[in-house]
N, C-alpha and C positions, 0 to 999 in steps of 0.2 A: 504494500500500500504506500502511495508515494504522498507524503505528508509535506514534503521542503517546500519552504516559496522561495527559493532563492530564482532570482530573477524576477521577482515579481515587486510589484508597487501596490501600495494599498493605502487608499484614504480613509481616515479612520475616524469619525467625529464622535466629539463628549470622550476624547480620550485621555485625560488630567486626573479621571478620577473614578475609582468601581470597578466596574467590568469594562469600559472603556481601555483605563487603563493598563487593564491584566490581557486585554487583546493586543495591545503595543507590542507590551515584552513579550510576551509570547511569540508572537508574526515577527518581529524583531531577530529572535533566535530563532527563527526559522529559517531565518535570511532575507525577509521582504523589504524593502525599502519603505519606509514609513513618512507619512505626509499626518501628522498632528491636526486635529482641527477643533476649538475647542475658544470662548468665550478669553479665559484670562491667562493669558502672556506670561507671566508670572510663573504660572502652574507649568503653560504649558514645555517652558525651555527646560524646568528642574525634571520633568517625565525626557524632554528630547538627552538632557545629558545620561541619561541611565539606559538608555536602549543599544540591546548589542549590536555589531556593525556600523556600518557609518552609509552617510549618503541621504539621511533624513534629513525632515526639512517639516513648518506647519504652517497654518491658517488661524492667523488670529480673527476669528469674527462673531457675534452674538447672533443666535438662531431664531432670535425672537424677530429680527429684523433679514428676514431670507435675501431680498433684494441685495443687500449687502456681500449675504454668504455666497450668492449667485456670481456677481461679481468679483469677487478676492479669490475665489474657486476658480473661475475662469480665465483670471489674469494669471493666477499659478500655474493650471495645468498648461495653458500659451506658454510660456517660460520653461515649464520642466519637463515637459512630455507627458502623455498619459498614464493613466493607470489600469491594472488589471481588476483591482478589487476597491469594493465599496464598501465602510459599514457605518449604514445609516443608525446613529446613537446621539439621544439628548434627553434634560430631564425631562421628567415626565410633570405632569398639572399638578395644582397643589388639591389633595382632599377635599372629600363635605358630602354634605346631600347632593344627587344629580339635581332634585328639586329647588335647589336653593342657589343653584350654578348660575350666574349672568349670563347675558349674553358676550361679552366682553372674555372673558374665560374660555370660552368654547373657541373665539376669534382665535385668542393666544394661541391656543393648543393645537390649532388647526394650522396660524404660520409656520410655529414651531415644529411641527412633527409631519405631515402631511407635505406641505408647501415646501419648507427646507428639500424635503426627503425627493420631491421632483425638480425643483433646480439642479440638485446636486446629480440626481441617475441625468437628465438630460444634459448636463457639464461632460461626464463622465462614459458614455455611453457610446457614442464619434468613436473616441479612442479604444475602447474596449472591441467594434466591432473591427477595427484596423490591425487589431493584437491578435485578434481570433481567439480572444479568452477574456471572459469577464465574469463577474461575481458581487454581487450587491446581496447583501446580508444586513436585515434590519432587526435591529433590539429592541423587541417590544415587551410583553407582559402575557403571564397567562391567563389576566382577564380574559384575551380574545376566546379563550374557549370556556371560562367560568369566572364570571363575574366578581371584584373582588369590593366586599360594603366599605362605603366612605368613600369611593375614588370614582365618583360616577363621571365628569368628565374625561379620566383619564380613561376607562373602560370605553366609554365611545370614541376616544379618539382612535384610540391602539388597534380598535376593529377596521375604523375607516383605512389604518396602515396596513391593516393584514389584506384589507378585498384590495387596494392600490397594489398590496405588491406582488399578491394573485394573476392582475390582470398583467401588469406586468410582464409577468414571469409567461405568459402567453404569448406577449407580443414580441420578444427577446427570445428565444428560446431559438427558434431557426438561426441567430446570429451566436448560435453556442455563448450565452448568457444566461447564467443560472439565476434566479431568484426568490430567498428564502427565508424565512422568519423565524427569529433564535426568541421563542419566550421563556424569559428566565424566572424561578418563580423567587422563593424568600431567599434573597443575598443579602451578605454580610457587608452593606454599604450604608454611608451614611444616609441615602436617602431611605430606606430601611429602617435606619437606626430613627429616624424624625418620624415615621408614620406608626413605629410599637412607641415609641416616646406619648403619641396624640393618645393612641389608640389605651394606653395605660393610664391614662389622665379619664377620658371619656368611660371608661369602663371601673375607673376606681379602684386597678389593682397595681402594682409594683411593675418597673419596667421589668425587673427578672422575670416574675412570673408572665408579663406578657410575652419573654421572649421561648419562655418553656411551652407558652398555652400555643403559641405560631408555630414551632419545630412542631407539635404533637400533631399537626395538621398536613405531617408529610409522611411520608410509609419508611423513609429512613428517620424521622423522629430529631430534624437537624435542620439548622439554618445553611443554606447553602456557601459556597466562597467564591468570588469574582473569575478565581483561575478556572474553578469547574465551565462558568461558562464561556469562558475564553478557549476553552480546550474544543467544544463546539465549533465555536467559529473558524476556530484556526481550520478545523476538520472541509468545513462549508468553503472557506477559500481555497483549499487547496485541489488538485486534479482529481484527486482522490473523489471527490465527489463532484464529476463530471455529467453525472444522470441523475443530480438530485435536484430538482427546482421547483416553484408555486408549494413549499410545503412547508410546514408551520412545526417545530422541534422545541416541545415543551422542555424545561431542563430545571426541574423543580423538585426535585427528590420523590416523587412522586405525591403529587399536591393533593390531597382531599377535600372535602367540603367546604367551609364559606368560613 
């Protein structure tokens, strides 16, 4: 099984921190040449100094404002040549009732995650069909197949990601362009760590025991770690999964109930 991306390029966004960042070094050591893309500059050179190999490079730009990302993305890849692989990754909406969500919220979520996610495959997609090899890999959530309470805009949005990258992955596929969706479920990241924080406050128990009552809701009985779903995606970039695409790869230790 041919796992190396050596020779390969991969755009990587929301990579400073999470699973983001455990897909760098990872595809890193693999040998991929890595393009950073990620809101704070700050974050993002202390992740570029740590990645093995050389020849990386990022995109400072905030995804709340796509037009932007559209732009700094396309003046990069002018400049540095294409790339083979894509992984569309950002944060996700803030909590609450779907009922109590504005209209303004759903906007957000929708430039953010949606709208970024098609600037960026239409930036990147020229060059991939020129390569004869391409890979767009998005990080969403396993709402898309069970609903997860308090995160109702996030739950809609992450669907409208999965049917985009569905259809997607139909209309790319003759140009050997795989496309796929990595839903990670409980990870060991700080944005994790802020929704058992809410969720321990609103239900009146300790964050420990919120983070025991969360693990108990998976079949391995555990909070997940950023590298487990970094090891995915590495898997989804590589040749090695050359006939997998439009398909959705839960990675949740086996998630149960609500």
């Amino acid at each position: 099984m041919n796992l190396n991306l050596e020779g390969k390029r991969a755009l990587l966004c929301g990579s400073t921190d999470g699973i983001g960042k455990a897909c760098a070094y990872l595809m890193a050591e693999r040998g991929a040449g890595i393009i950073l893309a990620a809101r704070n500059e700050t974050k993002i050179k202390s992740v570029l100094r740590n990645l093995a190999g050389d020849g990386h490079s990022y995109i400072c730009a905030d995804f709340d404002n796509p037009d932007d990302l559209k732009q700094k993305t396309n003046d990069h890849l002018a400049e540095m040549g294409p790339v083979h692989i894509l992984m569309n990754n950002t944060g996700g909406p803030q909590g609450g009732p779907l009922i109590e969500a504005s209209a303004e919220e759903f906007e957000i979520a929708f430039r953010r995650h949606v709208i970024a996610n098609q600037y960026l495959a239409q930036a990147v997609v020229p060059g991939m069909k020129k390569l004869g090899y391409g890979r767009i890999i998005n990080i969403i959530s396993t709402s898309v197949r069970q609903v997860i309470p308090g995160l109702g805009v996030s739950n809609t949005i992450r669907g409208a990601v999965a049917q985009w990258a569905k259809t997607l992955a139909l209309e790319l596929g003759p140009d050997s362009i795989t496309v796929n969706n990595v839903l990670p479920g409980y990870t060991n990241t700080e944005r994790l760590k802020d929704l058992l924080g809410k969720w321990a406050e609103n239900t009146g128990i300790s964050y420990e025991e919120m983070v025991e009552a969360t693990s108990q809701k998976t079949s391995l009985r555990r909070i997940g770690e950023p590298e487990e779903i970094a090891s995915a995606v590495a898997f989804l970039a590589s040749a090695a999964a050359g006939y997998i695409s439009g398909t959705d790869f839960p990675i949740d230790g086996g998630r149960f109930g609500v």
